[in-house]
C-alpha positions, 0 to 999 in steps of 0.5 A: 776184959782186954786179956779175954778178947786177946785171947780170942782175937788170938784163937779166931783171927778176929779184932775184937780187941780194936773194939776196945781201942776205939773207946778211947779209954784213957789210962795213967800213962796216956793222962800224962802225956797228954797233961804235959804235951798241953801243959802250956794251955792252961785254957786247954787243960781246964777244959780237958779236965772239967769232966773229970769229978774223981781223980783216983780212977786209973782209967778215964774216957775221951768224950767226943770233944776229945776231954776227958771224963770219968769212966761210968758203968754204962760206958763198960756195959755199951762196950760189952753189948758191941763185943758181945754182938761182934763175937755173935755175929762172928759165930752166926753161920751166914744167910743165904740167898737162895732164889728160884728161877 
């Protein structure tokens, strides 16, 4: 998906793929970081990974508290339907306001 909005940001001149950025989407490499830059806080870890329910996902999400959880289907579709309303609205010829008088 990142590549496809890549390839249109590149075609367009648009940002679609902040869009994706401002998910929060967590991957292996981010994980880590975060693990070890807190690895001292054992209160801190416990909750950051209490929403986590399957631990072989490759991509996880940060809830609005700043822990993780798992990614689910719903948090794709909502990504998708944002995307979706960008590029619509993108290629929307614009309103005008024409009034008489």
């Amino acid at each position: 998906m990142y590549n496809r909005c890549r390839e249109y940001d590149d075609e367009t001149r648009e940002d679609v793929c902040d869009m994706i950025d401002r998910y929060d989407f967590v991957y292996d490499e981010t994980l880590e970081f975060i693990v070890r830059e807190n690895a001292d806080d054992f209160a801190r870890l416990f909750y950051f990974m209490k929403g986590v329910e399957h631990i072989n996902n490759d991509i996880y999400i940060l809830d609005g508290y700043g822990n993780l959880r798992n990614v689910d289907k719903g948090d794709f579709e909502n990504l998708i339907d944002d995307i979706a309303y960008r590029i619509d609205r993108e290629l929307s010829p614009p309103k005008h306001n024409f009034s008489m008088g």
